[in-house]
C-alpha positions as CSV (number, residue, x, y, z in Angstrom):
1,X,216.6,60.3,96.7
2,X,220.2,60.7,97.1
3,X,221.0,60.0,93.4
4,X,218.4,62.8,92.5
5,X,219.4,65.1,94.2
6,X,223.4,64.7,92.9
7,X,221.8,65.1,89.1
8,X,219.7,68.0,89.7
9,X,223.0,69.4,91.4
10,X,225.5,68.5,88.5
11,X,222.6,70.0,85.9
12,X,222.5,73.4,87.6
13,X,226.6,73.7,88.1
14,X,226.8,73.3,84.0
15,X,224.4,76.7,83.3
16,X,226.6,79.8,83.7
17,X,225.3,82.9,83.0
18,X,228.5,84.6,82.0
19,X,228.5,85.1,78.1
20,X,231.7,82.6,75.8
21,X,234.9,84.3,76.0
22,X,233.8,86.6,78.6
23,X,236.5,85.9,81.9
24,X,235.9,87.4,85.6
25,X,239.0,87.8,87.7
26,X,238.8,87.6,91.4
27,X,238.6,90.2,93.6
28,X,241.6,91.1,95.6
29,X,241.0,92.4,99.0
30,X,242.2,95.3,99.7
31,X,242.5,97.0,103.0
32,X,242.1,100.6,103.6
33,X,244.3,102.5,105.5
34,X,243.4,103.0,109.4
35,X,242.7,106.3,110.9
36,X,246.0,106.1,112.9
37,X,247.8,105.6,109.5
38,X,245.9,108.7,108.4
39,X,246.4,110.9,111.1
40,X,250.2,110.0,110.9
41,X,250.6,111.1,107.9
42,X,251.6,115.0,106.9
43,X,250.2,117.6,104.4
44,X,251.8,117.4,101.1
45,X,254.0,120.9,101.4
46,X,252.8,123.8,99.6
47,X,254.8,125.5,96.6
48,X,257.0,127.8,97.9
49,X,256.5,131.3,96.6
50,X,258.5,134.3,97.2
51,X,255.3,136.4,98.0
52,X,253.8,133.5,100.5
53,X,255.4,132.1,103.5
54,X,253.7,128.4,104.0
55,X,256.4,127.0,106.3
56,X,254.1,127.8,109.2
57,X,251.2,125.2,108.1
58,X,253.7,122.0,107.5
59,X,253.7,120.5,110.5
60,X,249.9,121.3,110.7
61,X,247.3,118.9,111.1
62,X,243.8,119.5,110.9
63,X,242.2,117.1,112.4
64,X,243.7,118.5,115.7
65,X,242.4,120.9,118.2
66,X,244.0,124.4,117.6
67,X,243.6,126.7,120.5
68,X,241.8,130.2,119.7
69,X,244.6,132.7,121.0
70,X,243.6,136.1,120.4
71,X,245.8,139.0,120.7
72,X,246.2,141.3,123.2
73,X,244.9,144.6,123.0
74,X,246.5,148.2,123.0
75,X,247.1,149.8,125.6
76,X,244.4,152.6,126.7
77,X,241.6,150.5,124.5
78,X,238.5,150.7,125.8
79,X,235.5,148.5,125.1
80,X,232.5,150.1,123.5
81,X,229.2,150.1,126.0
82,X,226.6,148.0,125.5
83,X,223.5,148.9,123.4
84,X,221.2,147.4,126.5
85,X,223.5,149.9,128.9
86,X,223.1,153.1,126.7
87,X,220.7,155.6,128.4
88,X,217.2,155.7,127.1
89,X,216.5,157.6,123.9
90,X,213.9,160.6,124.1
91,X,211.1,160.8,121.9
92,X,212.2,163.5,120.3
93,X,215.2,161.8,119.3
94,X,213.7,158.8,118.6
95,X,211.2,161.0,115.9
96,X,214.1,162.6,114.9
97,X,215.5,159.3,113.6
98,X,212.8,157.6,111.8
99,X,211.8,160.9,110.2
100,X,215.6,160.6,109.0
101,X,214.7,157.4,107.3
102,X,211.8,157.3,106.3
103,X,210.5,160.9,106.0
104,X,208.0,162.8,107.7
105,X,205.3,161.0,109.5
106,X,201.2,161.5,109.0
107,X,200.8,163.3,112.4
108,X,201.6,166.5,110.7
109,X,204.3,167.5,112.8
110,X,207.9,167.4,111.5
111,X,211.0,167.1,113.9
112,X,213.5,168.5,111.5
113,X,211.4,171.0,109.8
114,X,210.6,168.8,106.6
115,X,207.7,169.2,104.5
116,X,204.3,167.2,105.9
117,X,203.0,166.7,102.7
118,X,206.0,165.2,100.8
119,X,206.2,162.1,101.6
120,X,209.0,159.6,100.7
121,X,208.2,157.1,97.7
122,X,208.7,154.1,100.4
123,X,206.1,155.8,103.3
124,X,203.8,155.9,100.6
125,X,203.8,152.3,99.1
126,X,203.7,150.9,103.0
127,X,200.9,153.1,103.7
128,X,198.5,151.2,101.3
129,X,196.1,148.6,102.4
130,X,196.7,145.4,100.6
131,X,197.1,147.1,97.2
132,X,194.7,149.9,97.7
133,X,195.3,153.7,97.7
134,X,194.2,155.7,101.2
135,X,192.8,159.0,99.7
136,X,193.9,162.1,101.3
137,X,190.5,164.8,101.7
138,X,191.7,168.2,101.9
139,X,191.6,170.0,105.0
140,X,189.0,172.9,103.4
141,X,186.5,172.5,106.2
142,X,183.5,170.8,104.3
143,X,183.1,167.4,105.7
144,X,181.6,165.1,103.2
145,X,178.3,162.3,103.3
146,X,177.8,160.0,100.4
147,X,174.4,159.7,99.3
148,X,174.3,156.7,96.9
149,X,177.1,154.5,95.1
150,X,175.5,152.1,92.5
151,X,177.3,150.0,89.7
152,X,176.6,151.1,86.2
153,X,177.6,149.6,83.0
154,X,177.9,150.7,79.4
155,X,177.6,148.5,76.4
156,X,180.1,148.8,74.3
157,X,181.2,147.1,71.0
158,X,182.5,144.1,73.1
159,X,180.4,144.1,75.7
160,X,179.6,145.5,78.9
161,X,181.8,147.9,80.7
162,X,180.8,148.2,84.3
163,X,182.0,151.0,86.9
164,X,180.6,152.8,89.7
165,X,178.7,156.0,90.5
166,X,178.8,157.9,93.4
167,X,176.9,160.8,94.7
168,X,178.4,162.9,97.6
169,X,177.3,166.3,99.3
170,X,179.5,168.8,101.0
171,X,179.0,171.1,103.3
172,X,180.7,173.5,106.2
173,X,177.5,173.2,108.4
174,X,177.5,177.1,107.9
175,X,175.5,178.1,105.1
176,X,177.8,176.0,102.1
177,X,176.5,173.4,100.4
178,X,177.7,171.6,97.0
179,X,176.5,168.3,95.0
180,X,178.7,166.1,92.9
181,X,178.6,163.5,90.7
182,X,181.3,161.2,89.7
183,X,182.2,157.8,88.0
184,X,185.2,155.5,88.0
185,X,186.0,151.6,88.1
186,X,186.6,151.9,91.9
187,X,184.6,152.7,94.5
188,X,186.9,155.0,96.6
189,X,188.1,156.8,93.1
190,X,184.4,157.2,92.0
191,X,183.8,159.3,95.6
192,X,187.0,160.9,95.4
193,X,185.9,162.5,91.8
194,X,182.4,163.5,93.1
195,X,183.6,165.1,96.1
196,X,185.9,167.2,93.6
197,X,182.7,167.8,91.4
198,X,180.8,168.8,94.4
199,X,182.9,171.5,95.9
200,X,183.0,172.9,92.1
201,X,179.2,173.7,92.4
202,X,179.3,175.0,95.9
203,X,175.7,177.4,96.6
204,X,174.7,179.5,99.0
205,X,171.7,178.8,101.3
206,X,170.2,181.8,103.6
207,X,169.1,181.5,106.7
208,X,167.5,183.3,109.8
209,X,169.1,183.6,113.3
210,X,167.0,180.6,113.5
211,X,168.4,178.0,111.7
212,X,165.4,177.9,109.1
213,X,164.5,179.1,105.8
214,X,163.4,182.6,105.4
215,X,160.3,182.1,103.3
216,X,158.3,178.4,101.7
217,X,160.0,177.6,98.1
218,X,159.6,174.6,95.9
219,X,162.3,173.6,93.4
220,X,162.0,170.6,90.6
221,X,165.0,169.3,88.8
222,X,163.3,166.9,86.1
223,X,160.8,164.6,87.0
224,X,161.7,165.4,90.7
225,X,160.1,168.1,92.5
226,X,160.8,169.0,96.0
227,X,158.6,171.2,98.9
228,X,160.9,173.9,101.4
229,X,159.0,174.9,104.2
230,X,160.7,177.4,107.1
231,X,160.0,175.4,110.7
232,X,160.0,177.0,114.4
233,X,162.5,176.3,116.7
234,X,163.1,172.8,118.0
235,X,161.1,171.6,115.1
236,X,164.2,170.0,113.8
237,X,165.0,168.6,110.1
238,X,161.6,166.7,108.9
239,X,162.6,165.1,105.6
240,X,163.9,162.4,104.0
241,X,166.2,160.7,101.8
242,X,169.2,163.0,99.5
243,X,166.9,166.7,100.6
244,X,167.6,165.5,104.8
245,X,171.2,165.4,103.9
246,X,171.6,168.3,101.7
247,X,170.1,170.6,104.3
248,X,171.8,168.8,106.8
249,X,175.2,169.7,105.5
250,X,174.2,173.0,105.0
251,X,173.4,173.5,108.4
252,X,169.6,174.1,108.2
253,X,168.0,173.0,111.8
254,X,164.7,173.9,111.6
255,X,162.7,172.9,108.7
256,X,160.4,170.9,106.7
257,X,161.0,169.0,103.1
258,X,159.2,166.3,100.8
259,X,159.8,165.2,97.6
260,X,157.1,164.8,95.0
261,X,157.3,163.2,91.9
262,X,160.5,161.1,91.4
263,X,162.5,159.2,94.0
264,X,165.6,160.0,92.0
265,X,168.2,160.6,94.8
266,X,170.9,162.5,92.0
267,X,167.7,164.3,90.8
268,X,166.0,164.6,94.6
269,X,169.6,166.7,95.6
270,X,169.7,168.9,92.6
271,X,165.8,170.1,93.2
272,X,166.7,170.5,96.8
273,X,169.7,172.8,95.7
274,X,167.6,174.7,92.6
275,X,165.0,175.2,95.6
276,X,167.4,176.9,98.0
277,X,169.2,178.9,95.5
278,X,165.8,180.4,94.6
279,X,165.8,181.7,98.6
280,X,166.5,185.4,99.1
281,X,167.2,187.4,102.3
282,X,164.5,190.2,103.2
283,X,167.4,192.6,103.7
284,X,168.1,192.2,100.1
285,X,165.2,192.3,99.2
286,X,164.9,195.8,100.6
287,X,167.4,196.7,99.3
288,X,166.8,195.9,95.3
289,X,163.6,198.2,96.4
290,X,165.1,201.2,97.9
291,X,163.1,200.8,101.2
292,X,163.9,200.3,104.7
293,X,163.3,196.1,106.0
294,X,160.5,197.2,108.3
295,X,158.5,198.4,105.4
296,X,158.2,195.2,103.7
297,X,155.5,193.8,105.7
298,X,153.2,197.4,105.0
């Protein structure tokens, strides 16, 4: 066993991996320097210039602890207060300041007198809700009621283009009523455009002391045909659909509707306005005849 394991040994020292001619030197340990050696050692000097005077960092080291030794300060210096010891601000003058920087705010009152409806370039980016535009309505005194939005599309050469349309009344609850149309690829723009369209097309509706129609009139707009009838008081609005809110936002209180024919809400609307303007007062009616109100009934 002995003998075997002696050849086996002798056969493995005689392989050597190193390729002919190729000759490893040992390694000669060295030692690095110790960190006393290091510390004790000085910073090479500097060049000395005629501008810069380096004397005072060669006999420097860095690994040492340098004491912070601020100077003194002037006499008569005093130390600025504290922004948690100031007095509190007003808010007057705290308006006063963030109009200053970022213009005048949406309340509609301005601190230094600026404009409320020009509004800085920044104010107006912030303002928008994740990308999408707050439309402003104007302050006219018509309030507005949407009565349909539907998606639409068009064929076109490549295909379908979609968008939206949007019917809206207006109205000053007084006697003004208007109805617009309008289209666009968003919803708010598509009501913001009829709105527009329905204060262009703003009629007149008359009325007793009542709240009610002064006579029965029927009105059609296409296949849509729509009933008027004058009510009593306390009757209330009895109608449905686009004619409830047209007379609604014309401030009719009293009186009774029904559409006949087609359920066409745009259509519906425009009958309901082609109805009212159709209305006349009996004091102008009187009038146009030369004769005295009370005579109208003889």
């Amino acid at each position: 066993m002995a003998l075997a394991t002696a050849a086996i040994t002798a056969a493995l020292s005689s392989l050597s991996l190193r390729p002919p001619g190729l000759c490893l030197k040992p390694l000669r340990a060295t030692l690095l320097p110790s960190s006393s050696s290091v510390r004790a050692r000085t910073l090479p000097k500097l060049a000395a210039t005629a501008d810069i005077d380096t004397t005072f960092f060669d006999n420097v080291d860095p690994n040492d602890d340098i004491p912070f030794d601020p100077p003194a300060p002037p006499e008569g210096y005093v130390a600025p207060t504290s922004f948690d010891e100031l007095p509190p601000e007003s808010e007057g003058e705290v308006a006063a300041g963030y109009e200053e920087i970022y213009g005048p705010a949406y309340s509609g009152v301005s601190v230094l007198g600026n404009d409320i409806y020009v509004m800085d370039g920044k104010v107006k980016k912030a303002s928008g809700l994740i990308g999408r535009k707050k439309r402003d309505r104007p302050n006219d005194g018509f309030e507005e009621r949407v009565v349909q939005v539907r998606r639409v599309t068009k064929v076109v050469k490549g295909g379908k283009k979609l968008s939206f349309r949007a019917i809206v009344v207006v109205g000053d609850k007084k006697g003004q009523v208007g109805v617009g149309v309008g289209k666009a690829k968003e919803v708010v723009d598509a009501i913001a455009k009829s709105a527009i369209n329905a204060r262009r097309n703003i009629v007149s509706v008359p009325m007793t002391k009542y709240l009610t129609f002064p006579h029965r009139c029927d009105g059609d707009y296409g296949a849509a045909k729509v009933m008027l009838r004058p009510a009593s008081p306390g009757t209330g609005v009895i109608a449905g659909g686009a004619v409830r809110i047209v007379l609604e936002m014309a401030g009719v209180e009293n009186a009774l509707g029904k559409q006949l024919g087609s359920k066409n809400a745009l259509n519906n609307a425009r009958a309901t306005v082609a109805a009212v303007q159709r209305m006349r007062q009996f004091r102008d009616v009187a009038r146009e005849r030369g004769i005295p109100m009370e005579e109208l009934w003889l």
